[in-house]
N, C-alpha and C positions, 0 to 999 in steps of 0.2 A: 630820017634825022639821025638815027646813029645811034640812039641812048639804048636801045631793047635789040636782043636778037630774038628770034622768034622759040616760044618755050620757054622764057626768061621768066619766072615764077614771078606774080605777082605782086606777092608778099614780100621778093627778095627787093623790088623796086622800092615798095612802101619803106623798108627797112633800111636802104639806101637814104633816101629821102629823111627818115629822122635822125639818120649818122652826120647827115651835111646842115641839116641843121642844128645839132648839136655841136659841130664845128663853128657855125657861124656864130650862134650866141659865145662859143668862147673865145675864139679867134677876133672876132668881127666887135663884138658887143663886150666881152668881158675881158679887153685888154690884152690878148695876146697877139698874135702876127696879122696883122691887118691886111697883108697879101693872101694868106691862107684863109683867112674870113673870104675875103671879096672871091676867091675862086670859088668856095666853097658856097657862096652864095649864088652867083653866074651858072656852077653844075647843078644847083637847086631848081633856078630857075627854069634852066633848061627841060629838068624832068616834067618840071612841072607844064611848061608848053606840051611835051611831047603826051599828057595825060590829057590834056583840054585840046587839041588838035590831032589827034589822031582820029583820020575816018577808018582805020580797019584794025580791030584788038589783033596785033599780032604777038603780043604777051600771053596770051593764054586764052586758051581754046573760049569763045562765046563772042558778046557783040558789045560793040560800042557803050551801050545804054550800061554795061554791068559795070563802066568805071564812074556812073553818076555817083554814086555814094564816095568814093575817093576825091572827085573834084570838089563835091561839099565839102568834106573835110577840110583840103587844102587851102579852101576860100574862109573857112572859121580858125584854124588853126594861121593864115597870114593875118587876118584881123587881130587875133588874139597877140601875135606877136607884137602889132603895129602900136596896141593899146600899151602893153608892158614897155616899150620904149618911149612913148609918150609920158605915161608914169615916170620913170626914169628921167626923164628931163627935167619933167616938172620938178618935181624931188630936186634933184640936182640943184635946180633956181630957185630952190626955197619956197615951193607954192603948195600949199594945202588943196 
């Protein structure tokens, strides 16, 4: 897929991952370039395929099963985001 070269620290991924989406709440969600949101959302996404599809850790040394706690994450932390823009709607139309 392209996103990781092999060795690519783990944590350097994760930390990518909350860089793009801190781009995108501000870009994307908080009114600034709505091209650089939407990239920055599509390179999210991306990573995020290549965490949930990947058969062989080629990020760092171990197996497949060590990145289950990361895709939980990623499954609570897009829920939680989906919830906050829903609020934000709401809000927005005047609904309690």
């Amino acid at each position: 897929m392209g996103v990781a070269s092999p060795g690519l620290p783990l944590s350097r991924l994760i930390d990518i991952r909350g860089e793009l989406t801190a781009l995108i709440k501000s870009e994307l969600y908080g009114g600034g370039n709505k091209m650089e949101g939407r990239a920055a959302l599509i390179a999210r996404r991306t990573l995020d395929e290549f965490f949930f599809h990947t058969q062989q850790l080629n990020v760092v040394p171990g197996n497949v099963a060590d990145l289950d706690f990361l895709r939980s994450a990623i499954i609570l932390e897009t829920l939680a985001e989906q919830v906050e823009l829903l609020d934000q709607a709401r809000d927005a139309a005047g609904g309690s």
